[in-house]
N, C-alpha and C positions, 0 to 999 in steps of 0.2 A: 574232412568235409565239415564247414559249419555247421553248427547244430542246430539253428534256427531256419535254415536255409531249405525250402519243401522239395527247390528245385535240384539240390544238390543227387540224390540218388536216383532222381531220372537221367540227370548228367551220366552218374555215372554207369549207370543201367545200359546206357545207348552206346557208351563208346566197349561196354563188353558186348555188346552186340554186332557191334562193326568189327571189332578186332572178332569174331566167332568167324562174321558172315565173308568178310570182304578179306579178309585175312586168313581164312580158313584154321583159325590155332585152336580148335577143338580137335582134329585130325593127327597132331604128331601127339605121339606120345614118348615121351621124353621126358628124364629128369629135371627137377626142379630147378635149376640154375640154367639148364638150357633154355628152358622155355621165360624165363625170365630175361632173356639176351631176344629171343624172338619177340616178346612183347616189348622191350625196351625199341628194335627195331620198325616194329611193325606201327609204334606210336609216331617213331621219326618221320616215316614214309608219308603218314595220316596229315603229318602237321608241314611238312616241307615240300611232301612233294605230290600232295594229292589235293585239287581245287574243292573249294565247299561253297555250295549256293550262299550258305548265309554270309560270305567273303566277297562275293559276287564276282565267283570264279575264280577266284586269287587262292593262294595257298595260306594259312592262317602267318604263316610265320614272316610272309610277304604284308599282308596286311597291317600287320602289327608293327611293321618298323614304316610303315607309309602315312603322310599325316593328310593328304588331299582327300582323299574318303574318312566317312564317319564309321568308327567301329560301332556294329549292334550290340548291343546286350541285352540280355532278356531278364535281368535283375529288375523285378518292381516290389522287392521290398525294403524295409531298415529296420532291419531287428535290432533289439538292444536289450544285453541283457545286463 
């Protein structure tokens, strides 16, 4: 994570929260290389194969190789250190 970046561990706060909620990988328990293979999966799933409002409905991974929509971004800072 950047370290000037405020937004950076709300970023990353939300996607442990989606991998928790909509993924349910607080429920296995299972050793640590496992669950690293289900998190490795469950971000594939997040990013290729599941639509996001702020994509406007498109799958991220769709969006980003598409150049006729504008990507958003919620970057409004320039930190410099």
């Amino acid at each position: 994570m950047p370290r000037c970046d405020p937004y950076a561990n709300a970023i990353a706060e939300r996607m442990n929260g989606i991998l928790k909620q909509e993924f349910l990988l607080e429920q296995y328990l299972v050793k640590l290389p496992v669950m690293k293979e289900l998190i490795k999966h469950s971000v594939r799933k997040f990013n290729v194969l599941r639509p996001h409002w702020s994509c406007y409905m498109r799958m991220p991974d769709r969006m980003h190789k598409q150049r006729e929509i504008k990507i958003k971004t919620y970057k409004n800072s320039t930190c410099k250190i």
